[in-house]
Structures are given as structure tokens and as C-alpha cells.
mmJSON file of the N, C-alpha and C atoms, coordinates in Angstrom:
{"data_MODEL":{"atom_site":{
"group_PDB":["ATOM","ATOM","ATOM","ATOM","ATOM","ATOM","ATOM","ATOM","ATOM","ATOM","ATOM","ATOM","ATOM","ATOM","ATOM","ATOM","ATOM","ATOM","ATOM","ATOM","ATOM","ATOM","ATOM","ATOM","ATOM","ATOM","ATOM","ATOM","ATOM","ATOM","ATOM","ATOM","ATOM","ATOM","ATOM","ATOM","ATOM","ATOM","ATOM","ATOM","ATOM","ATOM","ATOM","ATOM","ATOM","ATOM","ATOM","ATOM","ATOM","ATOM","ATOM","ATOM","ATOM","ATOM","ATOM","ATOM","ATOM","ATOM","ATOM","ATOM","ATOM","ATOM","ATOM","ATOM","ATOM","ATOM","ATOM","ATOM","ATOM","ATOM","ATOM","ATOM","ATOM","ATOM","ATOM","ATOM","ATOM","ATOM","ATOM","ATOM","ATOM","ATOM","ATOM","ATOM","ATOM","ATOM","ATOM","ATOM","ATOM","ATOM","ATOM","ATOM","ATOM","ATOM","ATOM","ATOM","ATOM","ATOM","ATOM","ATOM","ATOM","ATOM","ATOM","ATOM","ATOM","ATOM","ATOM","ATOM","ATOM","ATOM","ATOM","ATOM","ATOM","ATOM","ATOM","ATOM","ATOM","ATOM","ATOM","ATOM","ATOM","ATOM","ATOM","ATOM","ATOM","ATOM","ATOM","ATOM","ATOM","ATOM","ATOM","ATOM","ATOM","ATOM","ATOM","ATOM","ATOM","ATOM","ATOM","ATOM","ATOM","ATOM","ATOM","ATOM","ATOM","ATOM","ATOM","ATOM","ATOM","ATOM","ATOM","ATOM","ATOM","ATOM","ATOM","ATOM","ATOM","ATOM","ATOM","ATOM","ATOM","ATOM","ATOM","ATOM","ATOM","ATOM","ATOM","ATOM","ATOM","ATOM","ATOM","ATOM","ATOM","ATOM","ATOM","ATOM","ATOM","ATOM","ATOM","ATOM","ATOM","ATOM","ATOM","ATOM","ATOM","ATOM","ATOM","ATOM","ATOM","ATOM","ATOM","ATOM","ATOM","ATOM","ATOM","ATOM","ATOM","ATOM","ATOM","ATOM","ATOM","ATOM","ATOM","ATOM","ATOM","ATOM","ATOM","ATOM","ATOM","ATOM","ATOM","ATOM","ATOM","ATOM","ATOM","ATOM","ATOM","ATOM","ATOM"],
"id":[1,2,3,4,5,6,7,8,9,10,11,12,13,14,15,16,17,18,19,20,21,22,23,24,25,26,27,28,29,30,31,32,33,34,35,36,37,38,39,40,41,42,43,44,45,46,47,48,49,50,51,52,53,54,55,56,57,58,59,60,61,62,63,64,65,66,67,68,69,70,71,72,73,74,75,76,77,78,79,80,81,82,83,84,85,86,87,88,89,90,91,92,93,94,95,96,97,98,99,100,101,102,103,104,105,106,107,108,109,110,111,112,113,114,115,116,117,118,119,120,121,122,123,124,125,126,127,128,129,130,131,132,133,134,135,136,137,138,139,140,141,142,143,144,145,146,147,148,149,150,151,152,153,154,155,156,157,158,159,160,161,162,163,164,165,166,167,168,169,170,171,172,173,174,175,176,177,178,179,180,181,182,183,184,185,186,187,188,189,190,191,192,193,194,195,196,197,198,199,200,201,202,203,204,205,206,207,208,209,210,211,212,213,214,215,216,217,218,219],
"type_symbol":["N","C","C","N","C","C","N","C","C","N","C","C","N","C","C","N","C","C","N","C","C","N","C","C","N","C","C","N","C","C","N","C","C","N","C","C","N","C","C","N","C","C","N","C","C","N","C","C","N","C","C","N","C","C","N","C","C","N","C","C","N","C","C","N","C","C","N","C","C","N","C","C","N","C","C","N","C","C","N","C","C","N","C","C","N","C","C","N","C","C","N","C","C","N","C","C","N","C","C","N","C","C","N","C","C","N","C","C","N","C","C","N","C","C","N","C","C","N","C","C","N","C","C","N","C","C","N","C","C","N","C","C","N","C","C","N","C","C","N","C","C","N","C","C","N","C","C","N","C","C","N","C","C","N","C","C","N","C","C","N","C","C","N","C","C","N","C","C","N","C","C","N","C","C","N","C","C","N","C","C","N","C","C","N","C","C","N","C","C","N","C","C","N","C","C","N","C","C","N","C","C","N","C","C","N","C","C","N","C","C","N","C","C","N","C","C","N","C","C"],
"label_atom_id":["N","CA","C","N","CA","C","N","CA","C","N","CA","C","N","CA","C","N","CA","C","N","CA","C","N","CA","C","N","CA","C","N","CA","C","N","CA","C","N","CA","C","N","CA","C","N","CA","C","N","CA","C","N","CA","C","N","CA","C","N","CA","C","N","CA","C","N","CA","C","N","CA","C","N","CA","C","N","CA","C","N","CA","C","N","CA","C","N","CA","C","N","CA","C","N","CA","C","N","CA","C","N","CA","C","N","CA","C","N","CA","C","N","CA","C","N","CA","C","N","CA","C","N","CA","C","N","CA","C","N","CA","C","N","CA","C","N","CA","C","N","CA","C","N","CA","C","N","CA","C","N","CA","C","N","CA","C","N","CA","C","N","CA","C","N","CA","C","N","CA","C","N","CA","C","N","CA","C","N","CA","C","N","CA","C","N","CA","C","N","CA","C","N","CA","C","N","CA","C","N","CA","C","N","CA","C","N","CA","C","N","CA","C","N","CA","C","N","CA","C","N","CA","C","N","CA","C","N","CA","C","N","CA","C","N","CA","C","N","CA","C","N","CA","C","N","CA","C","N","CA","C","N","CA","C"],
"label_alt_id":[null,null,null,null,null,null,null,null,null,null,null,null,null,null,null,null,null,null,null,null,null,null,null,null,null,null,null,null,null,null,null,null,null,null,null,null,null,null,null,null,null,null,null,null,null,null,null,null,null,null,null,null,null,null,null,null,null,null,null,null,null,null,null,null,null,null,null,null,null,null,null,null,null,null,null,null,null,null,null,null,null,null,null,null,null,null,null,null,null,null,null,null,null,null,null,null,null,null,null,null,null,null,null,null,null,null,null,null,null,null,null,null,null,null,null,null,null,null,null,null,null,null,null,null,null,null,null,null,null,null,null,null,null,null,null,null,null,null,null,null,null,null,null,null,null,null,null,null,null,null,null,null,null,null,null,null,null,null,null,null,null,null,null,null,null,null,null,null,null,null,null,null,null,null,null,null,null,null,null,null,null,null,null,null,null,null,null,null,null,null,null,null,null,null,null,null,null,null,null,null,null,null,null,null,null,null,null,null,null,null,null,null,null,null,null,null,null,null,null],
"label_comp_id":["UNK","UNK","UNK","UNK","UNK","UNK","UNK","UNK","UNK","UNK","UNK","UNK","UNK","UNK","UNK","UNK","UNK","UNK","UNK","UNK","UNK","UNK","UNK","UNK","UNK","UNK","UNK","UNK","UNK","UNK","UNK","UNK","UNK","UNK","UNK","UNK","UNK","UNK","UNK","UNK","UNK","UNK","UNK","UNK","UNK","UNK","UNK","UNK","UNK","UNK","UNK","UNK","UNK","UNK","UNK","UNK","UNK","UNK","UNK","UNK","UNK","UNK","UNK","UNK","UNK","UNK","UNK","UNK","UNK","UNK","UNK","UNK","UNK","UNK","UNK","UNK","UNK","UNK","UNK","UNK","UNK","UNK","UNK","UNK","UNK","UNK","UNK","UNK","UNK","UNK","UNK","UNK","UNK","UNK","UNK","UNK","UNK","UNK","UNK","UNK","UNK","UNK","UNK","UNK","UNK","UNK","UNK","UNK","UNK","UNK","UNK","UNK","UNK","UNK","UNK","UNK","UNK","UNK","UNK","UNK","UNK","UNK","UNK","UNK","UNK","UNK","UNK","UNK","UNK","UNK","UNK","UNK","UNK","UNK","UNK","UNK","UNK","UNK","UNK","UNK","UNK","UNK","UNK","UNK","UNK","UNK","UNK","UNK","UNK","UNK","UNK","UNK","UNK","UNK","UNK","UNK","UNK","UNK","UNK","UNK","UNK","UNK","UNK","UNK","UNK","UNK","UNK","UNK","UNK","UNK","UNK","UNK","UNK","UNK","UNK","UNK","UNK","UNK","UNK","UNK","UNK","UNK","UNK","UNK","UNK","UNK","UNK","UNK","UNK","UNK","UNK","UNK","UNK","UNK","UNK","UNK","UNK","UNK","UNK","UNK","UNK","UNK","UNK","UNK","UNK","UNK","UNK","UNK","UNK","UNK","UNK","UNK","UNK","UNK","UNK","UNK","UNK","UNK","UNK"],
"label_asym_id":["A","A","A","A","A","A","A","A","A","A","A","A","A","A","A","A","A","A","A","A","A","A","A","A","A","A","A","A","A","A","A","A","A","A","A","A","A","A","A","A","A","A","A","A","A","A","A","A","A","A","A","A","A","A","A","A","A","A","A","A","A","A","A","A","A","A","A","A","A","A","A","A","A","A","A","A","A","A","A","A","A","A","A","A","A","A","A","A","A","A","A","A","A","A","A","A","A","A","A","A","A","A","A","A","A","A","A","A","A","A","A","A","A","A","A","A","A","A","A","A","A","A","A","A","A","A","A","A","A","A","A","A","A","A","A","A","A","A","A","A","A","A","A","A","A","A","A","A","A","A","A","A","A","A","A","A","A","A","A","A","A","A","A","A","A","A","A","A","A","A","A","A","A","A","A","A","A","A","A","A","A","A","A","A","A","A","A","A","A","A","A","A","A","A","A","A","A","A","A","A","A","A","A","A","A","A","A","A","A","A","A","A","A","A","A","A","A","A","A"],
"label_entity_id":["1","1","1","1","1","1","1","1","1","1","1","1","1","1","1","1","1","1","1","1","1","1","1","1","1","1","1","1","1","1","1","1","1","1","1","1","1","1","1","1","1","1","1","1","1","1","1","1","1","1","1","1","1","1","1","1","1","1","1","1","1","1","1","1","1","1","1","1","1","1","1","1","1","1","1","1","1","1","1","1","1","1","1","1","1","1","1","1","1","1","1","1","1","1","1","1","1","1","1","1","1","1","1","1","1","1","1","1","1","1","1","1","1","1","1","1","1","1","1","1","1","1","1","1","1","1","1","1","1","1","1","1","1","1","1","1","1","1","1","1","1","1","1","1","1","1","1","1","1","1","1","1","1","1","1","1","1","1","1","1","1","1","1","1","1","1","1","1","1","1","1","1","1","1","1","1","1","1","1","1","1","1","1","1","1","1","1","1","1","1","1","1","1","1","1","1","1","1","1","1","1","1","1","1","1","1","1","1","1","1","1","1","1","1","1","1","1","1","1"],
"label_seq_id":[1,1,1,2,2,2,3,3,3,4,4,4,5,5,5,6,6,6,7,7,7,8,8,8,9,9,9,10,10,10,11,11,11,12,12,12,13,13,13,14,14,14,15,15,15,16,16,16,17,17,17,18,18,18,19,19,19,20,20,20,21,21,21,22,22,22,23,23,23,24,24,24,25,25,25,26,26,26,27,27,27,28,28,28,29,29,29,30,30,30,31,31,31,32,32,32,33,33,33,34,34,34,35,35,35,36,36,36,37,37,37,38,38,38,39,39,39,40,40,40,41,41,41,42,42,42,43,43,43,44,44,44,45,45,45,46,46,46,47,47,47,48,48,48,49,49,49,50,50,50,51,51,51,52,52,52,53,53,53,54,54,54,55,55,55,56,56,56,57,57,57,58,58,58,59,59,59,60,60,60,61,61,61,62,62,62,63,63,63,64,64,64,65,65,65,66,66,66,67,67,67,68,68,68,69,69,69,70,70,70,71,71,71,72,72,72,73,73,73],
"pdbx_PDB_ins_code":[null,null,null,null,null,null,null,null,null,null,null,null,null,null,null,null,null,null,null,null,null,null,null,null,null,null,null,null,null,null,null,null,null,null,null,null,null,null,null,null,null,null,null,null,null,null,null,null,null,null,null,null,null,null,null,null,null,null,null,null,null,null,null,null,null,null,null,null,null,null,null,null,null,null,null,null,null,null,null,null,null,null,null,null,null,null,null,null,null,null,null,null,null,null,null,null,null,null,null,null,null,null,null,null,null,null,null,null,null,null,null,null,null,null,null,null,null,null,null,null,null,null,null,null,null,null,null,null,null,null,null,null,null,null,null,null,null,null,null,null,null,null,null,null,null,null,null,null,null,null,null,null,null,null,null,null,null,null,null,null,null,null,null,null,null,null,null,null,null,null,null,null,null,null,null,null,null,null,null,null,null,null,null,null,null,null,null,null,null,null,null,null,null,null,null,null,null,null,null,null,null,null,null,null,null,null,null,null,null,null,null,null,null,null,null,null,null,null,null],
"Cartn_x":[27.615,27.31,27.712,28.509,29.303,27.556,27.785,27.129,26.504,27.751,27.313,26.493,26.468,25.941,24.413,23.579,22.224,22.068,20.966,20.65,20.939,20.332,20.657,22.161,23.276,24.039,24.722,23.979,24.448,24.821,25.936,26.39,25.324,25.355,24.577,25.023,26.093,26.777,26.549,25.48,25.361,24.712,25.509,24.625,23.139,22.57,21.503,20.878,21.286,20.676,20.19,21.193,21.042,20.038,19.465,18.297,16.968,17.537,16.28,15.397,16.953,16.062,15.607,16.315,15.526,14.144,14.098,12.343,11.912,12.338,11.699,11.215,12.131,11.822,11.017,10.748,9.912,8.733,8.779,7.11,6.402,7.513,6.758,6.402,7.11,6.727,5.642,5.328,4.156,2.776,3.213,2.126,1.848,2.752,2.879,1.937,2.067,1.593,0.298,-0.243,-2.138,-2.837,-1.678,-2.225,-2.472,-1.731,-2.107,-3.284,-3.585,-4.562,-6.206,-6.039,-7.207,-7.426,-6.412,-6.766,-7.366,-8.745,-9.794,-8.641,-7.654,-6.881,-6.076,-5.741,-4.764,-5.385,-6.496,-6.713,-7.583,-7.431,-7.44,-8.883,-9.362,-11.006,-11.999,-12.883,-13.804,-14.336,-14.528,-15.337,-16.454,-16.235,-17.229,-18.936,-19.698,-20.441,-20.009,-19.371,-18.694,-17.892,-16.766,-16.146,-16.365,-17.78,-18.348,-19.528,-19.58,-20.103,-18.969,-17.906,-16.444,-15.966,-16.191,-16.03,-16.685,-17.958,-19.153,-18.694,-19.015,-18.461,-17.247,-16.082,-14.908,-14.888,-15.605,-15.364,-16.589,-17.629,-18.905,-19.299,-19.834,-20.551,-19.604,-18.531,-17.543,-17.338,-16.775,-16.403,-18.241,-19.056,-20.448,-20.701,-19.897,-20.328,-19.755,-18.123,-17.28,-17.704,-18.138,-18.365,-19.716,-20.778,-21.929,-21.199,-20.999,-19.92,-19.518,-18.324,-17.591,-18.447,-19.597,-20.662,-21.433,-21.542,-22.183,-21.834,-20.492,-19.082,-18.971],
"Cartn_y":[-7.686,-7.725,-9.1,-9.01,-10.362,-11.312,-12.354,-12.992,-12.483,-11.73,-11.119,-9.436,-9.208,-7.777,-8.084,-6.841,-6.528,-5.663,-5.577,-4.083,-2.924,-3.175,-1.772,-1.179,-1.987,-1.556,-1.943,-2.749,-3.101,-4.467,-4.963,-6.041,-6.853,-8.606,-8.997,-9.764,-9.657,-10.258,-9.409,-7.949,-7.391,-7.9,-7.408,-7.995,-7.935,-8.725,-9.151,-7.757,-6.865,-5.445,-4.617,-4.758,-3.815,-4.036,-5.174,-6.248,-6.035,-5.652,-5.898,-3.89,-3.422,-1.865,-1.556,-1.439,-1.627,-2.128,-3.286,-3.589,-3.252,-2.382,-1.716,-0.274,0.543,1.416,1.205,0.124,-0.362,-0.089,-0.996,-1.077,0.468,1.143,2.508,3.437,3.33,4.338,3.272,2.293,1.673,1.731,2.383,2.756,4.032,4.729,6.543,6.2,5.642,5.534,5.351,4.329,4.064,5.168,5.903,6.636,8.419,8.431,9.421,8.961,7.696,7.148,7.477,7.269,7.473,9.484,10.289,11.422,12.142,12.721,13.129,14.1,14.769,15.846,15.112,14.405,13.407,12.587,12.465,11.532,12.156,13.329,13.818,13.785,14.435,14.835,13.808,13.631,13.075,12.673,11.252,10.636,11.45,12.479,13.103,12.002,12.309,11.412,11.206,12.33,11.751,10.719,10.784,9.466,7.902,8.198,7.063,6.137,7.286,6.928,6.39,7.276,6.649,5.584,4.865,3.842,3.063,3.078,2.312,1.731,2.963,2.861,1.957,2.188,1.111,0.135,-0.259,-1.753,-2.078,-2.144,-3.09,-2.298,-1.531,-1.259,-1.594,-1.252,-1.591,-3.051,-3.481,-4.941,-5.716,-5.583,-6.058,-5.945,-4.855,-4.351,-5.065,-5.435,-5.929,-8.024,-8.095,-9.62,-9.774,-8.935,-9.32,-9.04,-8.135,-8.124,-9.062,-9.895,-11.105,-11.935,-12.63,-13.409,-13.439,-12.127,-12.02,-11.953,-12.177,-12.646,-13.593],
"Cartn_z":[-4.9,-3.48,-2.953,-1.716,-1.448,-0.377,0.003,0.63,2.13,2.747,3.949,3.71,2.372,3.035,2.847,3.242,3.55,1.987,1.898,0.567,0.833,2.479,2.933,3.248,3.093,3.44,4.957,5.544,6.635,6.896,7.965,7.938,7.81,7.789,7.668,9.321,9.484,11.169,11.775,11.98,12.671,13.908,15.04,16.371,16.263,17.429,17.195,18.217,19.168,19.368,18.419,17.144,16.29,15.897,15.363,14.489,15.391,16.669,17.61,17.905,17.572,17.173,16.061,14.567,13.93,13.713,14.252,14.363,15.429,16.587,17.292,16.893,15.513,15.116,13.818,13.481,12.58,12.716,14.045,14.511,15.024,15.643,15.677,15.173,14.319,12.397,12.021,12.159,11.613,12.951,13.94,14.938,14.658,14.502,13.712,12.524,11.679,10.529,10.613,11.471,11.486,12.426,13.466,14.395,13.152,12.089,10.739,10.307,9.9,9.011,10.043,11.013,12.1,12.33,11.585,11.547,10.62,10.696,9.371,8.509,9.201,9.138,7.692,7.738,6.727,5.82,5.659,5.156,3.686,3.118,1.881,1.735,0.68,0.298,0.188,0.417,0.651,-1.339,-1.644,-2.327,-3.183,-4.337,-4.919,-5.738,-6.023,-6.358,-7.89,-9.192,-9.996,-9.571,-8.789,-8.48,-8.542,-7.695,-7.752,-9.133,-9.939,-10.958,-11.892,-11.75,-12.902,-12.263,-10.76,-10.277,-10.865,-10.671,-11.046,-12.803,-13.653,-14.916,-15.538,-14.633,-14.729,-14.026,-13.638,-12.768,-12.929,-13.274,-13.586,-14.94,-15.628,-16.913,-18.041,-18.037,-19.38,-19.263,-18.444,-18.563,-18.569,-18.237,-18.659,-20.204,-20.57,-22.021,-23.098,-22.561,-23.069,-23.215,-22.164,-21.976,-22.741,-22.837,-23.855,-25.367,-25.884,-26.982,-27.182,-26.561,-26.753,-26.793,-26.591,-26.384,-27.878,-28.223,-29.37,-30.798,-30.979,-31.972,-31.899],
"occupancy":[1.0,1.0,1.0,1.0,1.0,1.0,1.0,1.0,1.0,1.0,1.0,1.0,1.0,1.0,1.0,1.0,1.0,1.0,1.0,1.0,1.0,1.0,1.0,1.0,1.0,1.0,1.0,1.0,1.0,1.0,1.0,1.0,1.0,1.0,1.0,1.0,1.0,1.0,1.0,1.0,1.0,1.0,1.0,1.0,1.0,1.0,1.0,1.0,1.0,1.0,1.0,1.0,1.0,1.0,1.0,1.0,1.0,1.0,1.0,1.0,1.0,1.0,1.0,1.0,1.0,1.0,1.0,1.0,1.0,1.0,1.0,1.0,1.0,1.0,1.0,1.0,1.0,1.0,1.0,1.0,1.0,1.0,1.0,1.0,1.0,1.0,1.0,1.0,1.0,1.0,1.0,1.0,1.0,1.0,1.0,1.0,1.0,1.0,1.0,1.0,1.0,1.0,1.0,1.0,1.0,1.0,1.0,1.0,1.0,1.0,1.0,1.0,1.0,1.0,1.0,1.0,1.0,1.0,1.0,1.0,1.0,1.0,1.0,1.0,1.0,1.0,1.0,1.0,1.0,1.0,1.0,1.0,1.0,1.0,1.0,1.0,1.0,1.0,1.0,1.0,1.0,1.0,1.0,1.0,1.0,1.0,1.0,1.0,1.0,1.0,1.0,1.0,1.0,1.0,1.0,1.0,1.0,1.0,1.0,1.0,1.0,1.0,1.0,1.0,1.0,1.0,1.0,1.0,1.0,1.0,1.0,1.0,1.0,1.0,1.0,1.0,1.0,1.0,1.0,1.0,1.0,1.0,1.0,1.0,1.0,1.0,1.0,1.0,1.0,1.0,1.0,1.0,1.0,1.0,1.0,1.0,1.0,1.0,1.0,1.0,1.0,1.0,1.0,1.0,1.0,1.0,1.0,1.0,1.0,1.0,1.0,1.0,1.0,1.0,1.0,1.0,1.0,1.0,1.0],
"B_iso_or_equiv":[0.0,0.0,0.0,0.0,0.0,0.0,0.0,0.0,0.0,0.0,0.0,0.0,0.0,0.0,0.0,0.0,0.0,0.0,0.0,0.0,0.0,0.0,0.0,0.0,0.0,0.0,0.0,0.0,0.0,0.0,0.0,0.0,0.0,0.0,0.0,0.0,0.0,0.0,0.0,0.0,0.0,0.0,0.0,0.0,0.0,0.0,0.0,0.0,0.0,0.0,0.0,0.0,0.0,0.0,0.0,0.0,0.0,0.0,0.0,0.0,0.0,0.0,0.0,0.0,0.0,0.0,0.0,0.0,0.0,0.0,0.0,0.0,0.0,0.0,0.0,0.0,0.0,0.0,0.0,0.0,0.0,0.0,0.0,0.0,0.0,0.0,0.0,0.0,0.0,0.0,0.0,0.0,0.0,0.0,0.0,0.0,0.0,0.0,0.0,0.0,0.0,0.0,0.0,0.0,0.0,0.0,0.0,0.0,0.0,0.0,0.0,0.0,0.0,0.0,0.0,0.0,0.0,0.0,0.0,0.0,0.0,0.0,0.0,0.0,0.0,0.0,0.0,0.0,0.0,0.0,0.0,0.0,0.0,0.0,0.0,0.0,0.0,0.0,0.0,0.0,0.0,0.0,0.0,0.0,0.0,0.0,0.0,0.0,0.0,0.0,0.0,0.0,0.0,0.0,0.0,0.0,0.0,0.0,0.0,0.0,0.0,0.0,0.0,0.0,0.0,0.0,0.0,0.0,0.0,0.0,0.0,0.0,0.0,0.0,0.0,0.0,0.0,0.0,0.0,0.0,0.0,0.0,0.0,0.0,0.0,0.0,0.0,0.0,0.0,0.0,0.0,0.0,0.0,0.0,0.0,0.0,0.0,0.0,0.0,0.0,0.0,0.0,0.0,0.0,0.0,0.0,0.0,0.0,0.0,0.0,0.0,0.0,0.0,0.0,0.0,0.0,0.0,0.0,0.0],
"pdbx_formal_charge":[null,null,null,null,null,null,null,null,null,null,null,null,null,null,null,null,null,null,null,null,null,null,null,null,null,null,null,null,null,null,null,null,null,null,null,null,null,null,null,null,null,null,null,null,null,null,null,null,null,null,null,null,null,null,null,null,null,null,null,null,null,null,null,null,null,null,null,null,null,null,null,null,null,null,null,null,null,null,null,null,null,null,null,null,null,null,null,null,null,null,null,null,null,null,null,null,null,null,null,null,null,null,null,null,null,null,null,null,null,null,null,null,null,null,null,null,null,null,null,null,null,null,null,null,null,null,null,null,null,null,null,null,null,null,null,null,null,null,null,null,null,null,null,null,null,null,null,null,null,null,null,null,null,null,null,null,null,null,null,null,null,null,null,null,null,null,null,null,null,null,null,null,null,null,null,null,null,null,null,null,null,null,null,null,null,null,null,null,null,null,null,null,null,null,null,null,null,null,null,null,null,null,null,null,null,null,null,null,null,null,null,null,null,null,null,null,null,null,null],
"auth_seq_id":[1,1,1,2,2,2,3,3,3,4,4,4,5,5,5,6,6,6,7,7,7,8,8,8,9,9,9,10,10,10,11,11,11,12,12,12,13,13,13,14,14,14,15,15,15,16,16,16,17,17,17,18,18,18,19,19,19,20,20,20,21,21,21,22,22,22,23,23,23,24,24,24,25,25,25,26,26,26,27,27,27,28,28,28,29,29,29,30,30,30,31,31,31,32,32,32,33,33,33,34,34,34,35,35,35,36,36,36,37,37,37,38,38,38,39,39,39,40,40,40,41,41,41,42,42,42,43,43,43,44,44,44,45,45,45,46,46,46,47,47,47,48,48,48,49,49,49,50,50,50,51,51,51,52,52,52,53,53,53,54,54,54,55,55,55,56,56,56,57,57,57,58,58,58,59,59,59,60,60,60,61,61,61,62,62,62,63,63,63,64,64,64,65,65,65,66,66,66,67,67,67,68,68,68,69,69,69,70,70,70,71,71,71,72,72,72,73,73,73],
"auth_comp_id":["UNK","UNK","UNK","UNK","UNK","UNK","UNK","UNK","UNK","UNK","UNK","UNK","UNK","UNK","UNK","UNK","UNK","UNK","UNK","UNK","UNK","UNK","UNK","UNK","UNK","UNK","UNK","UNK","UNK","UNK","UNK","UNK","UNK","UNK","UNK","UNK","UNK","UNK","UNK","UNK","UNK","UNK","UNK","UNK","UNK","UNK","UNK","UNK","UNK","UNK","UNK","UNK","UNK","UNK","UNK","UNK","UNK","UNK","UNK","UNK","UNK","UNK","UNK","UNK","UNK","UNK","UNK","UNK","UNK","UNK","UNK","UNK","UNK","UNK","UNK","UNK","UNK","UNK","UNK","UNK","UNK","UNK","UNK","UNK","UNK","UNK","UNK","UNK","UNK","UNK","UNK","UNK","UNK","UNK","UNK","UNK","UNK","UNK","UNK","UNK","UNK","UNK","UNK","UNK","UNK","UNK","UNK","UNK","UNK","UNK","UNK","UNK","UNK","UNK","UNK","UNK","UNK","UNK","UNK","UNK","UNK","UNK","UNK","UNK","UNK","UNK","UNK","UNK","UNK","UNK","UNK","UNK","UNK","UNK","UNK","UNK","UNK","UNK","UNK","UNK","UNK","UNK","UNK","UNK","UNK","UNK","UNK","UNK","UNK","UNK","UNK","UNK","UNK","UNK","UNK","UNK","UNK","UNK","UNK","UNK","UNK","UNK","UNK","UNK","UNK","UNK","UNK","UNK","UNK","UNK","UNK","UNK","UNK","UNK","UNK","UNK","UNK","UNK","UNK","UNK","UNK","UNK","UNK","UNK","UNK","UNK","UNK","UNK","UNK","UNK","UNK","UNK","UNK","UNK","UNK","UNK","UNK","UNK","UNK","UNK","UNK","UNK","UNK","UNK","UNK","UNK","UNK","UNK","UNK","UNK","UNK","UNK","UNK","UNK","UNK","UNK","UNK","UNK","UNK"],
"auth_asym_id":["A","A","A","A","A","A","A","A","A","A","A","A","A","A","A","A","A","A","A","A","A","A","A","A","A","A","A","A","A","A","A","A","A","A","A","A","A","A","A","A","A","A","A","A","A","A","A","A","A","A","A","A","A","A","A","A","A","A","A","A","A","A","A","A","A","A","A","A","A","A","A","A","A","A","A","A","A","A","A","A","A","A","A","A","A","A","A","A","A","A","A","A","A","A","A","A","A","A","A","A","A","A","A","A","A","A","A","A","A","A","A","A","A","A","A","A","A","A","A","A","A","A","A","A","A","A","A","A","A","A","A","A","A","A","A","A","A","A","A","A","A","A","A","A","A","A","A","A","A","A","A","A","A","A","A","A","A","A","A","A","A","A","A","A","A","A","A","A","A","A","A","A","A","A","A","A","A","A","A","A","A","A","A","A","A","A","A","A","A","A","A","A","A","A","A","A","A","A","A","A","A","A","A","A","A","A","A","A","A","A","A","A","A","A","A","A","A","A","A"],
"auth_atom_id":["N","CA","C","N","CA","C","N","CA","C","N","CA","C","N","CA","C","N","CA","C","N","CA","C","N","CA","C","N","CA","C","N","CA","C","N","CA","C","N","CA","C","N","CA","C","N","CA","C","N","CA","C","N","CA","C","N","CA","C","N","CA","C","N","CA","C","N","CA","C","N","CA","C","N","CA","C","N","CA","C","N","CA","C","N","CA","C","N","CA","C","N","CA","C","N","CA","C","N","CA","C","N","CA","C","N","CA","C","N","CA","C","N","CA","C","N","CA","C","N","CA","C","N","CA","C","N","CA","C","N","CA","C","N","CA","C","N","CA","C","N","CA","C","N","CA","C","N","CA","C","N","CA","C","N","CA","C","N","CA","C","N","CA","C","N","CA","C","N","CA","C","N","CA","C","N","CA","C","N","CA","C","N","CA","C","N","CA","C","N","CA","C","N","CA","C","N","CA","C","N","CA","C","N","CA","C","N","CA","C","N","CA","C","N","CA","C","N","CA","C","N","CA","C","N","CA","C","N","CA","C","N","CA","C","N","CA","C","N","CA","C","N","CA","C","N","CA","C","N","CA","C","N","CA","C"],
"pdbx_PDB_model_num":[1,1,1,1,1,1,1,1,1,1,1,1,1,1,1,1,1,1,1,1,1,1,1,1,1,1,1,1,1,1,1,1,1,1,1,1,1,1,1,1,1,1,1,1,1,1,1,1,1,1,1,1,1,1,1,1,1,1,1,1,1,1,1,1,1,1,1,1,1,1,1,1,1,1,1,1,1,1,1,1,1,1,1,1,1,1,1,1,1,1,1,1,1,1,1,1,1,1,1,1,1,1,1,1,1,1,1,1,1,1,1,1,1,1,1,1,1,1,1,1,1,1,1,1,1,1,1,1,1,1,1,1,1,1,1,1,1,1,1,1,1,1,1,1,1,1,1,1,1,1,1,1,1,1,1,1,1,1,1,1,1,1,1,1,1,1,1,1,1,1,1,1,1,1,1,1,1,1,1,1,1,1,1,1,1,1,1,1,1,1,1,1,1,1,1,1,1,1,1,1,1,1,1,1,1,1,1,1,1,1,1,1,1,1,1,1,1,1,1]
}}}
């Protein structure tokens, strides 16, 4: 890849319109995007209470278990 190109494939001397839509279509797929995240419709099943016990379990009881262990060697 020579000095002027992009990853994407595009000049890197591309006018500065071009540069200025792209991040105009940036920003609106990233307004699209939070305006999905704010819909109950999208946003996948709800937190079972197993979940939160295998949460619980992997992120505080094993590593507690693991650090008294190491303590006691």
C-alpha cells in the first residue's frame, strides 16, 4: 500500500466534501444506532436470575476462592 491510499480504498487526496460526508454518514448510522438501542424491541431477552448467579459466581466467588487458596500455600 503506497503512502497516499486509505484502507478503505479511497484516495487519501480525496476532496475535503467527500471527508465531510462520510462523517456526515457516520454520524447518522451512529444516531440510527442509539435510536435501536432505546428500542425494548431490539434489545434481546431480559437477564434470567441463573444469569445473575453465573455472574455473581465468575466475577466475585471463584476469584475470592482462588485468592484465599493462594494465601494459604
Amino acid at each position: 500500500m503506497s503512502a497516499v491510499e486509505r484502507p478503505d480504498g479511497a484516495d487519501a487526496e480525496a476532496p475535503r466534501a467527500v471527508l465531510v460526508q462520510d462523517a456526515e454518514w457516520e454520524a447518522e448510522e451512529l444516531a440510527r444506532r442509539c435510536r435501536l438501542i432505546e428500542d425494548p424491541a431490539v434489545q434481546g431477552l431480559p437477564l434470567l436470575t441463573r444469569d445473575y448467579v453465573t455472574l455473581l459466581v465468575a466475577t466475585v466467588l471463584i476469584p475470592v476462592l482462588l485468592i484465599v487458596i493462594g494465601n494459604l500455600t
